[in-house]
C-alpha positions in Angstrom: -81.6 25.4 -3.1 -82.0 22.3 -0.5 -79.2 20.7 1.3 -79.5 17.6 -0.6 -79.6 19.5 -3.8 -76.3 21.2 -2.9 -74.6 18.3 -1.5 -75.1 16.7 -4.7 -73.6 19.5 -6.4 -71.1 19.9 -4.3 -70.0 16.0 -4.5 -70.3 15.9 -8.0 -68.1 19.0 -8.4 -65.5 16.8 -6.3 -65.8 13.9 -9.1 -65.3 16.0 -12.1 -62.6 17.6 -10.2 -60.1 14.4 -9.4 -61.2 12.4 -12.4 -59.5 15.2 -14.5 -56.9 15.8 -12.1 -56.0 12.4 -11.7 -56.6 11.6 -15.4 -53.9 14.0 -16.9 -50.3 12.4 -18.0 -47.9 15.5 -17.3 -45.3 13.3 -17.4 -43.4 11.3 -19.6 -40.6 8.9 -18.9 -37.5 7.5 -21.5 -37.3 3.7 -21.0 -35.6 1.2 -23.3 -37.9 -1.0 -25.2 -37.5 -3.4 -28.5 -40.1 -3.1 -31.4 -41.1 -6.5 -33.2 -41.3 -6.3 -36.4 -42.5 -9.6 -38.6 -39.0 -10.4 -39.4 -37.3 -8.2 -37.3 -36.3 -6.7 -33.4 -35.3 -3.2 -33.3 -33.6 -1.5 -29.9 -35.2 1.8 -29.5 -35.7 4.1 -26.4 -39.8 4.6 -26.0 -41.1 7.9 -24.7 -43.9 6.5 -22.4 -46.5 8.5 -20.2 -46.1 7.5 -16.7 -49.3 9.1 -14.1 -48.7 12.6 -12.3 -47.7 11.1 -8.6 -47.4 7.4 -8.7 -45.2 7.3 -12.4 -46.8 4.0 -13.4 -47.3 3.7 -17.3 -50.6 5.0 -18.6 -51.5 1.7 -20.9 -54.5 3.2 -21.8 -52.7 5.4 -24.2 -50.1 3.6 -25.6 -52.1 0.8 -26.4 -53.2 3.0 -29.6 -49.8 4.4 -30.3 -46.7 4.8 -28.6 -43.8 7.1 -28.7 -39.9 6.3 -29.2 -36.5 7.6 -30.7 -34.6 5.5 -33.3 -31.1 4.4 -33.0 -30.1 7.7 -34.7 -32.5 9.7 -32.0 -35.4 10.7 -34.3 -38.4 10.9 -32.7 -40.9 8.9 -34.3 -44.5 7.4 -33.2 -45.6 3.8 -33.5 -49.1 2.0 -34.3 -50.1 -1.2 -33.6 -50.7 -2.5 -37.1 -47.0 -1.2 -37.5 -45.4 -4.1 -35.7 -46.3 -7.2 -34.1 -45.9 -6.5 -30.4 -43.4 -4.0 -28.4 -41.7 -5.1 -25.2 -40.7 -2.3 -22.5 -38.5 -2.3 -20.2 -39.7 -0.8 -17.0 -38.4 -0.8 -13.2 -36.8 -4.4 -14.2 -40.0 -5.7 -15.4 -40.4 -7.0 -19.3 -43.6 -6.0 -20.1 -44.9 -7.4 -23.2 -47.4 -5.8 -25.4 -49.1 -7.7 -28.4 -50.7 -6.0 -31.6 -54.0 -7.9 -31.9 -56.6 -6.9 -34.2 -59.4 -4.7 -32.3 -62.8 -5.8 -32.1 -62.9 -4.2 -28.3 -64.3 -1.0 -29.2 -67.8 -0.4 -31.0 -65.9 2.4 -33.8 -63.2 -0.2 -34.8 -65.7 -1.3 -37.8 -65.6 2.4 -38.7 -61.1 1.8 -39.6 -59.6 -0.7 -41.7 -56.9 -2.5 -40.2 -57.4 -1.3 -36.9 -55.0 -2.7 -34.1 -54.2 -2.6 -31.0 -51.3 -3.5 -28.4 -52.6 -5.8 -25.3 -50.5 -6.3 -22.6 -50.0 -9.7 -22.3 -49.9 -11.2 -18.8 -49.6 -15.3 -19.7 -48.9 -16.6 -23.1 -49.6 -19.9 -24.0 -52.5 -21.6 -26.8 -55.0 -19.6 -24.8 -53.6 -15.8 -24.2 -54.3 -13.6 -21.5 -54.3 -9.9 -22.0 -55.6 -6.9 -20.0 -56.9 -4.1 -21.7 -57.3 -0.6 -20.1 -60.4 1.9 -20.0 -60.5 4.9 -18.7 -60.9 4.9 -14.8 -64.0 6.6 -12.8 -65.1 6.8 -9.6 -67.9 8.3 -8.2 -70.9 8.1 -5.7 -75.0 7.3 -7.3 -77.4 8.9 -5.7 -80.4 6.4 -4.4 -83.2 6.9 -2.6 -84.1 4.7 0.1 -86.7 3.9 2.5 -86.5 6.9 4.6 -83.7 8.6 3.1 -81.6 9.8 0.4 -78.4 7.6 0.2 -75.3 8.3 -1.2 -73.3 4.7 -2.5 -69.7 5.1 -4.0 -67.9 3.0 -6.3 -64.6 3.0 -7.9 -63.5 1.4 -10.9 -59.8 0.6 -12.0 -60.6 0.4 -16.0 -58.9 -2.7 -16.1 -60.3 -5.8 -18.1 -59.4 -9.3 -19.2 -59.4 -10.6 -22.5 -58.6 -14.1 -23.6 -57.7 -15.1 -27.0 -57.5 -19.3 -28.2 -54.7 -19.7 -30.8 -55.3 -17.8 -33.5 -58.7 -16.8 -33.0 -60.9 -13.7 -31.9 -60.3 -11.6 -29.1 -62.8 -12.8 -26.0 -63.4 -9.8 -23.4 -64.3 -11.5 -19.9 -67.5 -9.8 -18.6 -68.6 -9.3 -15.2 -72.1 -9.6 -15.4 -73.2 -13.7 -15.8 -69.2 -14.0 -15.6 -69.9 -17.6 -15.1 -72.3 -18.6 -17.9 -70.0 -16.7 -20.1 -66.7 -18.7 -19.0 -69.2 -22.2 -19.0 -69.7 -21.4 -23.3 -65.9 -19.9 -24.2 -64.3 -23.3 -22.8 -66.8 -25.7 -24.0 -64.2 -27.7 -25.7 -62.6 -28.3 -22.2 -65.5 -30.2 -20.3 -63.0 -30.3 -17.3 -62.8 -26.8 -16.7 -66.9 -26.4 -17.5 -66.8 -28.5 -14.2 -63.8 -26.3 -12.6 -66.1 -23.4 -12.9 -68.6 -24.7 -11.6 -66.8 -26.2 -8.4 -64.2 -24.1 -7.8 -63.3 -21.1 -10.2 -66.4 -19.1 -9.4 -64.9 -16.0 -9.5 -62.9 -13.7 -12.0 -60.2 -12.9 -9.7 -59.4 -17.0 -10.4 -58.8 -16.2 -13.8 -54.9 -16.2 -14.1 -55.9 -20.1 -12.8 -58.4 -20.6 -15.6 -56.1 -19.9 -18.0 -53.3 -22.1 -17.0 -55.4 -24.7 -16.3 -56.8 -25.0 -19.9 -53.2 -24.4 -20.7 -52.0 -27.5 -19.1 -54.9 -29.4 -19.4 -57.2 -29.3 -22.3 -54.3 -29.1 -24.9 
């Protein structure tokens, strides 16, 4: 076997290795937390999976289901289309998560009444939620002009999604990131011109959203 051929092995071997490593919840943390109900807020204590070394919640998972004990310490398990939204309490942060209908993932079409809880980040007519994928990293293997390169990446699984009042849910892409945010706000002509002067970028996004907010009411 060539050297390339084995340090291609050998580096893939590394990526399978840490993204399961890294990927595994073997610990779960008791925080307390309310349930929203439609005509009701319930106290309970949720049962949340936190990451192996840094303990930060895994919102990956609960953002299908989510684990707590009643008021009479029953363990039970929670669904989105169960409640409206959940709010947990967590290292004295209120972190709000909303049950939204999900049209985020390509089998949702396959389940009636499928939901699922976004963590809200500023509310307002137009919401902002992040929704969570599964991490990776990894390095692709190009050629180039003389040699083989190796180019790494990394990517947090973390994406925006906006929703307008009581419409659908909008995922911000990446790619033409731009041209996609020019057509969602084409009611607001003011922030068409925003984006094309000044928000440019997706890390602006927490200002796009106030801006319509406060501005193209």
């Amino acid at each position: 076997m060539s050297l390339i051929k084995l340090e291609i092995l050998k580096r893939l071997l590394l990526i399978i290795f840490a993204a399961l490593f890294f990927s595994f919840d073997l610990d779960a943390k008791q925080v307390e937390g309310l349930i929203i109900y439609e005509n009701d807020t319930v106290k309970v204590t949720f049962d949340i999976p936190v990451t192996m070394f840094k303990k930060k919640i895994n919102f990956r998972k609960i953002q299908y289901r989510i684990k707590y004990l009643d008021s009479l310490g029953n363990k039970e398990v929670l669904k989105p289309r169960m409640a409206k939204g959940i709010i947990i309490k967590f290292e004295e942060l209120n972190i709000k998560m909303i049950s939204e209908k999900n049209s985020l993932t390509w089998w949702t079409f396959l389940v009636k009444n499928s939901n699922i809880f976004l963590k809200l980040e500023l509310n307002g007519e137009l919401k902002l939620y992040k929704y969570f994928l599964h991490p990776s990293s990894g390095t692709v293997y190009t050629p180039g002009s003389n040699q083989f390169l190796f180019v790494s990446y990394k990517d947090n699984g973390v994406r925006y999604v906006l929703k307008k009042g009581e419409g659908k849910l909008n995922r911000v892409w990446y790619v033409y990131y731009v041209i996609g945010m020019q057509d969602y706000f084409r009611d607001c002509p003011a922030l068409v011109d925003a984006l094309n002067t000044k928000y440019k970028s997706i890390e602006d996004i927490e200002f796009i959203v106030r801006f319509y907010n406060s501005q193209c009411k």
